[in-house]
N, C-alpha and C positions, 0 to 999 in steps of 0.2 A: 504494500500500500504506500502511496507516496502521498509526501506532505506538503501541503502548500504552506508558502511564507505569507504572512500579512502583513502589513505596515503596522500592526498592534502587534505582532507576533514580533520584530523584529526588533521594536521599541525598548522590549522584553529580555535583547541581547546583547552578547559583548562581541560578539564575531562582528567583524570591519565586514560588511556590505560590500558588493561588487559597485564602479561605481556608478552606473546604470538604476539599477536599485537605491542606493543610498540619493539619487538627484530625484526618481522620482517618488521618494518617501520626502524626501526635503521639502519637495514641489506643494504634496497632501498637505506635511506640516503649517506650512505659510498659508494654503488658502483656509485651513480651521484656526488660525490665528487674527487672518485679516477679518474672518466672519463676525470676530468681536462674541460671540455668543458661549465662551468656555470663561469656566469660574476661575479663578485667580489660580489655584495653586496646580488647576489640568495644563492651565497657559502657562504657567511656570515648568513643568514639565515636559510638555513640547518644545518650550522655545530649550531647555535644556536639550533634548534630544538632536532639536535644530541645527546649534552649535556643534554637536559632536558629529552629525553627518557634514555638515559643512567643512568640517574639519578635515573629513574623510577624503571630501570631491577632491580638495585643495592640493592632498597628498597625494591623491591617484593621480591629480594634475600635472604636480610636478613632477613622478615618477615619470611620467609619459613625457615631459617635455626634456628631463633626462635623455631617456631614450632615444628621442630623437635625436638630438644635439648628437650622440656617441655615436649612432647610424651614421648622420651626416659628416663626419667626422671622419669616420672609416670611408667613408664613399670617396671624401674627397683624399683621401693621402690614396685612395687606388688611383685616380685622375693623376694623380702627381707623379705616379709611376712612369 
């Protein structure tokens, strides 16, 4: 039997989100925030939650942009050959 993830379910955990997942759990967060209609300390909770996938995207970001750099890096010292 396979288990589906929910943005409640994942809220729920410490494993770093892929980041595809973690943007668009981010995305859910902000729009129940901007809704204005959550009691103080579930907003407190979210917007907690908020920061630590944002934190997530930022890190997957730069991993990625890492990456590229050291690609394009190898690509060009073959050019140089």
């Amino acid at each position: 039997m396979s288990k589906k993830k929910t943005a409640e379910t994942d809220a729920n955990t410490t494993e770093a989100p892929n980041f595809e997942s973690a943007l668009g759990e981010l995305e859910t967060l902000v729009e129940e925030l901007e809704d204005g209609e959550l009691d103080l300390a579930t907003s407190l909770a979210k917007f907690e939650r908020g920061v630590t996938l944002a934190r997530a995207c930022q890190s997957a970001l730069e991993d990625a942009e890492q990456k590229v750099k050291v690609l394009s890096d190898i690509d060009d010292s073959d050019d140089d050959g």
